[in-house]
N, CA, C and O atoms as CSV, one atom per row, in Angstrom:
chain,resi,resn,atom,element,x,y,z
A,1,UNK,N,N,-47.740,-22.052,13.884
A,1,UNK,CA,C,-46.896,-21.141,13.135
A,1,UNK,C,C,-46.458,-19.966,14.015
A,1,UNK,O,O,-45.353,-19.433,13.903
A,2,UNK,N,N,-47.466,-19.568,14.964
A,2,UNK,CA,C,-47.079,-18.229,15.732
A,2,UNK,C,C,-45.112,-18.781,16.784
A,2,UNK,O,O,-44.057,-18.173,16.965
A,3,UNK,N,N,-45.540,-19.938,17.095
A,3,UNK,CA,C,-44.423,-20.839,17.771
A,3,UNK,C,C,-42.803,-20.344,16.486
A,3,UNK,O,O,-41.684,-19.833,16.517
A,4,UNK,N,N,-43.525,-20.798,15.800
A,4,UNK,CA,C,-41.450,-20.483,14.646
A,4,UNK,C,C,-41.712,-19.382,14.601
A,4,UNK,O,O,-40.628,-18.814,14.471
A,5,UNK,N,N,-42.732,-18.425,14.632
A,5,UNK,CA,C,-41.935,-16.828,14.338
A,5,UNK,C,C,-41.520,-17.003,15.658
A,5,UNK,O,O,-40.459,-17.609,15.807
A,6,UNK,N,N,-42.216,-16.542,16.829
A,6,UNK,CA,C,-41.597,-16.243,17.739
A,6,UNK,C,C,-40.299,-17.001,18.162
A,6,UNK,O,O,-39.610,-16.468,19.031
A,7,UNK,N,N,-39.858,-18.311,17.579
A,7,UNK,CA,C,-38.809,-19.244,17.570
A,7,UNK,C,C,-37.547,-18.490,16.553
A,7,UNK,O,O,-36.377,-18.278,16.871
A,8,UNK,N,N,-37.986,-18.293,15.719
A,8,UNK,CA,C,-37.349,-17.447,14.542
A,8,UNK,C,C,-36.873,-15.897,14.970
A,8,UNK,O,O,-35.723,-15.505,14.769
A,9,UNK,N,N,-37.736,-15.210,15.483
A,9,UNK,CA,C,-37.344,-14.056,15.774
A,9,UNK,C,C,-36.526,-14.035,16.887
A,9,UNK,O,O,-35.639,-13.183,16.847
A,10,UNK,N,N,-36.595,-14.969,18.197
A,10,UNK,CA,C,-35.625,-15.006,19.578
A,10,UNK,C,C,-34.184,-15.699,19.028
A,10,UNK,O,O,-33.144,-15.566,19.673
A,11,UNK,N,N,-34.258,-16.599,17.518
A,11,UNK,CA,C,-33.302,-16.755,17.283
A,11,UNK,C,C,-32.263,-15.768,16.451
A,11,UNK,O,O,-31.060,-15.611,16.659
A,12,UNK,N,N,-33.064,-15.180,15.489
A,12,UNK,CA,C,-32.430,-14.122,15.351
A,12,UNK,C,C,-31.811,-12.532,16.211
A,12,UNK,O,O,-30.896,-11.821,15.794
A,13,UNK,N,N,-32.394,-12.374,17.107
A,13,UNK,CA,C,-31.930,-11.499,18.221
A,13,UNK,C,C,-30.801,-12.096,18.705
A,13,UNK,O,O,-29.711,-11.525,18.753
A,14,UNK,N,N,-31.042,-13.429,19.136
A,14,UNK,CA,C,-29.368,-14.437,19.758
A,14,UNK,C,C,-28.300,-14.009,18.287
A,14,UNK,O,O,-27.452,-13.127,18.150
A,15,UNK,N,N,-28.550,-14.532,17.825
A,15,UNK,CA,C,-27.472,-14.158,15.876
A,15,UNK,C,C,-26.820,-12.968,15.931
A,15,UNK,O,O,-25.631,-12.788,15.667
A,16,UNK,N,N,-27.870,-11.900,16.389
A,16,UNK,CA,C,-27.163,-10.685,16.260
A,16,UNK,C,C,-26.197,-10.255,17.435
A,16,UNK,O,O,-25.256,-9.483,17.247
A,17,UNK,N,N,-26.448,-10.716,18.452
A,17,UNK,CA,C,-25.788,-10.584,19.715
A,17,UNK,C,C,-24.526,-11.417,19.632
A,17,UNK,O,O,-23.491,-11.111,20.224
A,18,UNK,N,N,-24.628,-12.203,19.069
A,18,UNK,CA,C,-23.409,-13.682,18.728
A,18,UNK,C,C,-22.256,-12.814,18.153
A,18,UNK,O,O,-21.061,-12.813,18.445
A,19,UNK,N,N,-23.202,-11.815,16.936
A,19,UNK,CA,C,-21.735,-11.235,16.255
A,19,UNK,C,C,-21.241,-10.183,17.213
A,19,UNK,O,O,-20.149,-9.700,16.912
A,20,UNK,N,N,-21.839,-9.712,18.344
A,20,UNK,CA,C,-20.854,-8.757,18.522
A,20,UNK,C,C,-19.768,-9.520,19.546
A,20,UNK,O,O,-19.395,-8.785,20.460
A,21,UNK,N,N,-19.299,-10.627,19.551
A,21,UNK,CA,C,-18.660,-11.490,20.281
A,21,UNK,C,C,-16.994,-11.519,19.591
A,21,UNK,O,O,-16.820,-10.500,18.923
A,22,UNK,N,N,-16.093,-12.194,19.601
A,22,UNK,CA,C,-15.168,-11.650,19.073
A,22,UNK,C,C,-14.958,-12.718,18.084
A,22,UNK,O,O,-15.425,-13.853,18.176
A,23,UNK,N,N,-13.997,-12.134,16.840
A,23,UNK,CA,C,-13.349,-13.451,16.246
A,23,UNK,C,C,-14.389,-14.997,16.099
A,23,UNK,O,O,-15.576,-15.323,16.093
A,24,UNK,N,N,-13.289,-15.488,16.014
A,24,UNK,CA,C,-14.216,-17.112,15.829
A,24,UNK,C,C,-14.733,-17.782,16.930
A,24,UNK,O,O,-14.965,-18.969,16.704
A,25,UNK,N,N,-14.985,-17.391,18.049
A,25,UNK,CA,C,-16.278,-16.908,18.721
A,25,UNK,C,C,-17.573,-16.582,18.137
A,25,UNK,O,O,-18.598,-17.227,18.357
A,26,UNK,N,N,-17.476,-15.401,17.268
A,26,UNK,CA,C,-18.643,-14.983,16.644
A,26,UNK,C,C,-19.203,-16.057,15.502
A,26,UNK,O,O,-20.301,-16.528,15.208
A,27,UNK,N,N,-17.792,-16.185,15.008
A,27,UNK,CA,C,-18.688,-17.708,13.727
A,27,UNK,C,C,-19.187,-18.632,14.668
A,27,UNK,O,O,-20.305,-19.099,14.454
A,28,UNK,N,N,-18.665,-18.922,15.504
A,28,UNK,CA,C,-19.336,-20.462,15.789
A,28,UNK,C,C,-20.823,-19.937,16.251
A,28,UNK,O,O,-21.901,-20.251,15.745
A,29,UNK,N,N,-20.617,-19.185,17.186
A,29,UNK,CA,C,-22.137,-18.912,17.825
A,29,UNK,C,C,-23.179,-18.605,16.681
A,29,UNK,O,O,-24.242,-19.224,16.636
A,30,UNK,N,N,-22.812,-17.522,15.650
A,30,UNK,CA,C,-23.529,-17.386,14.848
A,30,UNK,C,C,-24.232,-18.775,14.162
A,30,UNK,O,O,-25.425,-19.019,14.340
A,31,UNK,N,N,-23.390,-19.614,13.395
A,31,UNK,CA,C,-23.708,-20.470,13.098
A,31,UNK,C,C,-24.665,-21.543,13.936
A,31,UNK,O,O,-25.544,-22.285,13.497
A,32,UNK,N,N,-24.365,-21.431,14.790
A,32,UNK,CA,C,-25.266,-22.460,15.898
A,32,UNK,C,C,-26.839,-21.607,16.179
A,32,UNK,O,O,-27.861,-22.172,16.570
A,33,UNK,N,N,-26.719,-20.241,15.892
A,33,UNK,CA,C,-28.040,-19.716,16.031
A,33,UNK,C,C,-28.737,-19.614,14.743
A,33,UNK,O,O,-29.941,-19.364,14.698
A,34,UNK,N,N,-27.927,-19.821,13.559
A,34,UNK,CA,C,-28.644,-19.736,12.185
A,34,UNK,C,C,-29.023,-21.145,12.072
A,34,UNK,O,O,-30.173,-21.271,11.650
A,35,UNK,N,N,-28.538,-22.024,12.268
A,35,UNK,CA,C,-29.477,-23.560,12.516
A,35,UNK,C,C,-30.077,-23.948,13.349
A,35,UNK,O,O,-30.455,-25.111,13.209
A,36,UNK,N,N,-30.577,-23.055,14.923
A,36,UNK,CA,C,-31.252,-22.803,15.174
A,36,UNK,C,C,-32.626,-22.460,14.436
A,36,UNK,O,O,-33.599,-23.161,14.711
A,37,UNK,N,N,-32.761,-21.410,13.504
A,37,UNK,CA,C,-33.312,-20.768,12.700
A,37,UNK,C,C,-33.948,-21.801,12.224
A,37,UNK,O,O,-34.880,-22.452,12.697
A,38,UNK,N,N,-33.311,-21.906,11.152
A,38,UNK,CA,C,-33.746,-22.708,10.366
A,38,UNK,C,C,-34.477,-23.944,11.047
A,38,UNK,O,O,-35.586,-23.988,10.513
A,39,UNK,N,N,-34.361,-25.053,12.055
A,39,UNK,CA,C,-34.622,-25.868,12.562
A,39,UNK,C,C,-36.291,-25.277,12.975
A,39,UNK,O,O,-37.338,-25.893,12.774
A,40,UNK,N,N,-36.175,-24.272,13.434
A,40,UNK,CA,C,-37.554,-23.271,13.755
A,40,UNK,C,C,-38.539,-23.479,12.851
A,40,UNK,O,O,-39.603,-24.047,13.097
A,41,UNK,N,N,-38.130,-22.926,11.570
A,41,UNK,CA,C,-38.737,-22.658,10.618
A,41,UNK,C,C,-38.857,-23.532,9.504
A,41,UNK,O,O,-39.038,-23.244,8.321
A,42,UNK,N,N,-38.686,-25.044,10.248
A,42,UNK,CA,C,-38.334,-26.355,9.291
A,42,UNK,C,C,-40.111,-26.924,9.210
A,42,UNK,O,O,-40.679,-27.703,9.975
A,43,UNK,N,N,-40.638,-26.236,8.055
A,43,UNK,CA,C,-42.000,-26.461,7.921
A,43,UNK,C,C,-42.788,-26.833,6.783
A,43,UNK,O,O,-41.976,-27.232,5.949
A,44,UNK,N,N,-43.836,-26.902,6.360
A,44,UNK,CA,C,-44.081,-27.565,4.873
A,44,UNK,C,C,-44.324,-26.208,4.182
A,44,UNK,O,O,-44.895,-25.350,4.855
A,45,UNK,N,N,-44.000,-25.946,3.061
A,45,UNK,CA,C,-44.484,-25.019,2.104
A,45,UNK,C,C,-45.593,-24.235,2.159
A,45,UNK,O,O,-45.581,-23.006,2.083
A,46,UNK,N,N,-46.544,-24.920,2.290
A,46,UNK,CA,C,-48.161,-24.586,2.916
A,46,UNK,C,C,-47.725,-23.778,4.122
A,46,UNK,O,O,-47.956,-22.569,4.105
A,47,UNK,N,N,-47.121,-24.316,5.161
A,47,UNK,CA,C,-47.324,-23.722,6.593
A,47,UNK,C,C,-46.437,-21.962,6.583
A,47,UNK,O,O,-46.516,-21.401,7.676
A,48,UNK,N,N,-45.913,-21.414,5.825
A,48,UNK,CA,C,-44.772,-20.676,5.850
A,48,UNK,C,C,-45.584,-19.922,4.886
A,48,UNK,O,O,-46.151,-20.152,3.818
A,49,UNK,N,N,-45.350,-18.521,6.015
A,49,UNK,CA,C,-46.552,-17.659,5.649
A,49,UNK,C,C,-44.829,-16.798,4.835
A,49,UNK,O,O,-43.726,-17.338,4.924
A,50,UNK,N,N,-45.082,-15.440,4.125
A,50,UNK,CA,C,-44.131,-14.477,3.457
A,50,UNK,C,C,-43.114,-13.964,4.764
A,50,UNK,O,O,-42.021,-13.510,4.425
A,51,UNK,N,N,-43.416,-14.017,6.179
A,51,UNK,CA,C,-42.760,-13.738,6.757
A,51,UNK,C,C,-41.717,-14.359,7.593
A,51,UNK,O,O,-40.815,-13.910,8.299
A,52,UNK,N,N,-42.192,-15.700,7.240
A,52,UNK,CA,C,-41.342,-17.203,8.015
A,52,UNK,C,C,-40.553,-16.852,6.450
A,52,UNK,O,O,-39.534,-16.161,6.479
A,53,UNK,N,N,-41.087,-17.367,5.103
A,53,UNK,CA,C,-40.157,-17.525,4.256
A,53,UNK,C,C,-39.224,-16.749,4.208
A,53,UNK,O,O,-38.055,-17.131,4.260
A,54,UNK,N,N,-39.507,-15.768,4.122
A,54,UNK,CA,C,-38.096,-14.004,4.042
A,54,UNK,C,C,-37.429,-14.467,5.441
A,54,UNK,O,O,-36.242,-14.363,5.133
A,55,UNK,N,N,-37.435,-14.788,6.410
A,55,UNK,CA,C,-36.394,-15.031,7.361
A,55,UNK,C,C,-36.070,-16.319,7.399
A,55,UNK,O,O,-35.425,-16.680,8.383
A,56,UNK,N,N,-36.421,-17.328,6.371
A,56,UNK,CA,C,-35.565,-18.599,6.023
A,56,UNK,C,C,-34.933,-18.118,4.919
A,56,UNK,O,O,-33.855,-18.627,4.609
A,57,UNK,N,N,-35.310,-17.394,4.380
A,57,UNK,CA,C,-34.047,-17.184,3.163
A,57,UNK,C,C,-33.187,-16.451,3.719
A,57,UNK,O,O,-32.038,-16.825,3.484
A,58,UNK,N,N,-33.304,-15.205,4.615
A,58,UNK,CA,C,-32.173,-14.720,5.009
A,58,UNK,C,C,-31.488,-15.740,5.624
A,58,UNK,O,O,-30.557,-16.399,5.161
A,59,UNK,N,N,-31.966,-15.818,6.600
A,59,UNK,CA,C,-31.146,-17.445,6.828
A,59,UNK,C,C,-29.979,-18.241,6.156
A,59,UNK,O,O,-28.852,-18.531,6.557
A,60,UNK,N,N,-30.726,-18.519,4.859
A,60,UNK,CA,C,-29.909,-19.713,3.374
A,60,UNK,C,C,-28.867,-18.297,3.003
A,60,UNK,O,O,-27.698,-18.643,2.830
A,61,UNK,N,N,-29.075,-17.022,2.881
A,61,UNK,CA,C,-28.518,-15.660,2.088
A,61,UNK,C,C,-27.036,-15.969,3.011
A,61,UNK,O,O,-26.128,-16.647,2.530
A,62,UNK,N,N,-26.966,-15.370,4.372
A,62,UNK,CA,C,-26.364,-15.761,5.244
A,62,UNK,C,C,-25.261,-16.662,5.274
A,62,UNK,O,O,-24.061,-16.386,5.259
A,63,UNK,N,N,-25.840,-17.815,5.321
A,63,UNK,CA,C,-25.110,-19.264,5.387
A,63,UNK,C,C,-24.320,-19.126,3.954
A,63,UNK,O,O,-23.158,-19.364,3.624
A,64,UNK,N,N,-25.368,-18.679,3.315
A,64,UNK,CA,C,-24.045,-19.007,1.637
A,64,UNK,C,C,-22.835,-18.533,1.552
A,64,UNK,O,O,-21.698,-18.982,1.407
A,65,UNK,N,N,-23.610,-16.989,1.741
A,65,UNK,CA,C,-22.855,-16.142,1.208
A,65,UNK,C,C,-21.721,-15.428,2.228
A,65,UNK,O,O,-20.643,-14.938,1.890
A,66,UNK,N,N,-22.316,-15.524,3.629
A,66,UNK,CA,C,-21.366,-15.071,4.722
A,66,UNK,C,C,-20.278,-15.847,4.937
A,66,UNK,O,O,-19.108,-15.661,4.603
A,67,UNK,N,N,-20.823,-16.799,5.571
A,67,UNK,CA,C,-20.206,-18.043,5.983
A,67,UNK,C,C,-19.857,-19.169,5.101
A,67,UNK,O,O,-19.464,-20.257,5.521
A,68,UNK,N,N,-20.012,-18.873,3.895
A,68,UNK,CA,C,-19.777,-19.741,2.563
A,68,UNK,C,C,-19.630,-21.114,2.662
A,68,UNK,O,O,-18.620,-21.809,2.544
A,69,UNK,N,N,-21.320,-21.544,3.004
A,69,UNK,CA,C,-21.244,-23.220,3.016
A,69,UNK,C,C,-22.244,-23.524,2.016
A,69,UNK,O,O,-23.290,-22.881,1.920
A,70,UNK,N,N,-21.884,-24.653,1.150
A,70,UNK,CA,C,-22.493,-24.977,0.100
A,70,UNK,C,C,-24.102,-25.546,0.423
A,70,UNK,O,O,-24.326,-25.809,1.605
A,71,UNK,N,N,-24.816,-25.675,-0.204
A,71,UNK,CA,C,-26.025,-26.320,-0.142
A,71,UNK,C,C,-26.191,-27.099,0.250
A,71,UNK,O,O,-27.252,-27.263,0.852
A,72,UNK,N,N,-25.085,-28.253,0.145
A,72,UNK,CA,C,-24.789,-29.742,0.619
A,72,UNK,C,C,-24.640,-29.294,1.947
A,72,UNK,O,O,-25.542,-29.730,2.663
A,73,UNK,N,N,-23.625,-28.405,2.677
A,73,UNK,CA,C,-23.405,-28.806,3.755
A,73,UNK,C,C,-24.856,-28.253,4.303
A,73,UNK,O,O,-25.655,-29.178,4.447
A,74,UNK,N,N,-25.253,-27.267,4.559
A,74,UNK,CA,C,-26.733,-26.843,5.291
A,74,UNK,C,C,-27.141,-27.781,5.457
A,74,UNK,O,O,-27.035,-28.347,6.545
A,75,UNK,N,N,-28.053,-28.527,3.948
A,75,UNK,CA,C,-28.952,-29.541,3.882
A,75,UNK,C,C,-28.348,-30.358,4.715
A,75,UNK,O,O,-29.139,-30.834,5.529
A,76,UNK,N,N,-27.128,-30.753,4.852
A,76,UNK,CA,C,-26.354,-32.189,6.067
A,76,UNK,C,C,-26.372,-31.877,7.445
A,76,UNK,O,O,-26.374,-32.692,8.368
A,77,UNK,N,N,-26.385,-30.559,7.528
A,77,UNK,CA,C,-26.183,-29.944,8.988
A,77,UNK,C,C,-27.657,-29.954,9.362
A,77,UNK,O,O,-27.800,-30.742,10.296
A,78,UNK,N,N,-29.122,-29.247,8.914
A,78,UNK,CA,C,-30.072,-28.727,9.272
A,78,UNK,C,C,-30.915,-29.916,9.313
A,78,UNK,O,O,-32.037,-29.909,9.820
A,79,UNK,N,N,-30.135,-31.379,8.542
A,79,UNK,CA,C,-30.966,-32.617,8.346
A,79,UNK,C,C,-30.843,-33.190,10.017
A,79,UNK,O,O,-31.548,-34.095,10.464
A,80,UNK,N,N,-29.941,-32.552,10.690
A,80,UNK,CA,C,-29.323,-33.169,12.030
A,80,UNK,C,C,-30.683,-32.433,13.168
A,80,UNK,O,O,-30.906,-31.241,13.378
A,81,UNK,N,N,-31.249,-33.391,13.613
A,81,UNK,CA,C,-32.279,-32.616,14.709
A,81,UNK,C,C,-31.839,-32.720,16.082
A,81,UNK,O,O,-32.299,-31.907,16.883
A,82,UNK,N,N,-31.257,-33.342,16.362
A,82,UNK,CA,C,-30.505,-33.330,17.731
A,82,UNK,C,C,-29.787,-32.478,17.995
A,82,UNK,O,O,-28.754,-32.529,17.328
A,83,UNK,N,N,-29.853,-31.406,18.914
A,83,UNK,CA,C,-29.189,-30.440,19.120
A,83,UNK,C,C,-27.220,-30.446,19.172
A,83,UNK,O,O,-26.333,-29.872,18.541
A,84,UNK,N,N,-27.277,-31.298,20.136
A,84,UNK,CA,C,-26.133,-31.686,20.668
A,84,UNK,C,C,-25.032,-32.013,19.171
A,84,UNK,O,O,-24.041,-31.503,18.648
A,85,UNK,N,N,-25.871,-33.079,18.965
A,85,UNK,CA,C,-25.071,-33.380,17.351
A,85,UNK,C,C,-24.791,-32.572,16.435
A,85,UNK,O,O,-23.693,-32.471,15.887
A,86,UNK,N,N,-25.939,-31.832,16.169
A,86,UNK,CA,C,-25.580,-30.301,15.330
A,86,UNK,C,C,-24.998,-29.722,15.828
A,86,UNK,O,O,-24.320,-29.129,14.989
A,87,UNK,N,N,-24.648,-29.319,17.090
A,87,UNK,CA,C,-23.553,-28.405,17.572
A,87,UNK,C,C,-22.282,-29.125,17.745
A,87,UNK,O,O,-21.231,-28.493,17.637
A,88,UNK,N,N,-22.274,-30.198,17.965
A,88,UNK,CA,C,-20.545,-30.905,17.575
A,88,UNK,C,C,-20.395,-31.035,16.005
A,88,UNK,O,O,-19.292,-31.542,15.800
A,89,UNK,N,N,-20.873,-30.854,15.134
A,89,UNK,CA,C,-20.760,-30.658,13.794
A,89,UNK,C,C,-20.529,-29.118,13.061
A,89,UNK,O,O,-19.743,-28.633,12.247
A,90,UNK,N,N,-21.602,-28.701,13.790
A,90,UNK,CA,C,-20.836,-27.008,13.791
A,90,UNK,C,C,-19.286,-26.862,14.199
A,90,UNK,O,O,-18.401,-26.367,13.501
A,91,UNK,N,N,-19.170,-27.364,15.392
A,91,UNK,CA,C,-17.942,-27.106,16.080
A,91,UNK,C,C,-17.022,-27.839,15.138
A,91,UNK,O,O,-15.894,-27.585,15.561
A,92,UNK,N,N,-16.902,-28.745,13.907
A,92,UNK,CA,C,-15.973,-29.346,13.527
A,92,UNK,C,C,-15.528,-28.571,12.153
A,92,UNK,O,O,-14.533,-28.714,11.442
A,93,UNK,N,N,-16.656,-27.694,12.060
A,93,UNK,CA,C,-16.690,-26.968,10.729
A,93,UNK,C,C,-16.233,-25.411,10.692
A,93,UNK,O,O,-15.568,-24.886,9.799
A,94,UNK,N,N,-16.685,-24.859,11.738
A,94,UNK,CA,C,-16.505,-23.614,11.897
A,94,UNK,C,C,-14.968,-22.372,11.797
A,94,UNK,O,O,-14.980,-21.201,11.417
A,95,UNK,N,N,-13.694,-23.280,12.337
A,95,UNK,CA,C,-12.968,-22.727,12.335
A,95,UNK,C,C,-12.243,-22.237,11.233
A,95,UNK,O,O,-11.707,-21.141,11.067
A,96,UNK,N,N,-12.339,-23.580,10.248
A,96,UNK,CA,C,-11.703,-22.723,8.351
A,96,UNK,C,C,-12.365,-21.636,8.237
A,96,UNK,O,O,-11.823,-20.532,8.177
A,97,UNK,N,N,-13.938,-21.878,8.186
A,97,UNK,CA,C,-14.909,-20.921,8.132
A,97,UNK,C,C,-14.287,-19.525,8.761
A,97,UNK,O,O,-14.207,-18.572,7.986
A,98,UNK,N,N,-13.926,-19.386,9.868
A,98,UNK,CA,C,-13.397,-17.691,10.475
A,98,UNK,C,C,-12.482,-17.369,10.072
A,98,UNK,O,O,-12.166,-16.211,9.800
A,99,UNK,N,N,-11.461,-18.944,9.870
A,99,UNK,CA,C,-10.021,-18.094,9.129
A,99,UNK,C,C,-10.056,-17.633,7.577
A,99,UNK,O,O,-9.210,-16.867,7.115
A,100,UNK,N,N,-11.014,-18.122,6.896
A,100,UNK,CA,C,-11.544,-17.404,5.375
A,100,UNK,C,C,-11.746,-16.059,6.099
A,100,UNK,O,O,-10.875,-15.193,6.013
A,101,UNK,N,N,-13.003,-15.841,6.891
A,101,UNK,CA,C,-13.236,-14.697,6.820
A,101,UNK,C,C,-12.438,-13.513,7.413
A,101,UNK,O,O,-12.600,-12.328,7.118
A,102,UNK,N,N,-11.532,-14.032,8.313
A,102,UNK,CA,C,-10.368,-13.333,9.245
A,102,UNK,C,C,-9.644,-12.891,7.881
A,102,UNK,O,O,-9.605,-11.682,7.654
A,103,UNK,N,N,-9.028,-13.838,6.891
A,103,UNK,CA,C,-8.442,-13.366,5.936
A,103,UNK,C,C,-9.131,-12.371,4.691
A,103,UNK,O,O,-8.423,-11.815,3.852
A,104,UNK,N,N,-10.837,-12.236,4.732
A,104,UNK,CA,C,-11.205,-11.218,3.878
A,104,UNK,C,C,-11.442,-9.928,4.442
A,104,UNK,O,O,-11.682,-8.887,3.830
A,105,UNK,N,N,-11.349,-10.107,5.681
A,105,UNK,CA,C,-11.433,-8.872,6.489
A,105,UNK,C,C,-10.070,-7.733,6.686
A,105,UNK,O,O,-10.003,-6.515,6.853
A,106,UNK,N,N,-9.029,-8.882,6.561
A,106,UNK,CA,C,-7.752,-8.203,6.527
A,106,UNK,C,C,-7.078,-7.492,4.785
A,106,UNK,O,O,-6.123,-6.775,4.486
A,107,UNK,N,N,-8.237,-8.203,3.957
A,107,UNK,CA,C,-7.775,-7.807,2.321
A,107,UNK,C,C,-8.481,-6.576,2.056
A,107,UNK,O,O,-8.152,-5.837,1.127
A,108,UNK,N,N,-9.603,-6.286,2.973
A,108,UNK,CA,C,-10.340,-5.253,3.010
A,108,UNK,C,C,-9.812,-4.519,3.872
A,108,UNK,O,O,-10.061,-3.358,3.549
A,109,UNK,N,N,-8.974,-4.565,5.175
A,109,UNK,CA,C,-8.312,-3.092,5.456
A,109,UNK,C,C,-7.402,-2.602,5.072
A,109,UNK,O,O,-7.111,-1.464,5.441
């Protein structure tokens, strides 16, 4: 367990650094470090102490609500353990994803 925090926490430091990247740049990377995350912290119920769980839910909080991907897609994406594959699946998904948010960013200035 000490392995996913410290897996969890180096991934979240990458996440935050991702956003200060530009544009849809920042989604993709982000995204590739939040399934990171999660992949970390892919553990049994038992093993996931209050502090793995609170940074898998931020995690799921994130993904929903930022990046607005349904349950289905996570669960399809995070089911992928091969790195490579999850990141050409990210990469096929990501770009609607920035132009939603490119466009809520511009309704908000």
């Amino acid at each position: 367990m000490n392995e996913a925090k410290k897996n969890a926490d180096a991934g979240m430091r990458m996440y935050e650094q991702s956003q200060l990247l530009e544009g849809d740049n920042a989604v993709q990377a982000g995204l590739k470090w939040l399934f990171d995350i999660l992949d970390a912290t892919d553990l049994s119920e038992k093993q996931l102490d209050s502090e793995l769980l609170d940074k898998r839910n931020n995690v799921f909080y994130l993904l929903t609500n930022t990046y607005m991907l349904s349950k289905e897609q996570i669960e399809d994406i995070s089911g992928i353990k091969d790195d490579i594959t999850r990141n050409k699946k990210i990469d096929s998904i990501y770009k609607p994803i920035a132009d939603k948010l490119a466009k809520q960013q511009k309704a908000t200035e």
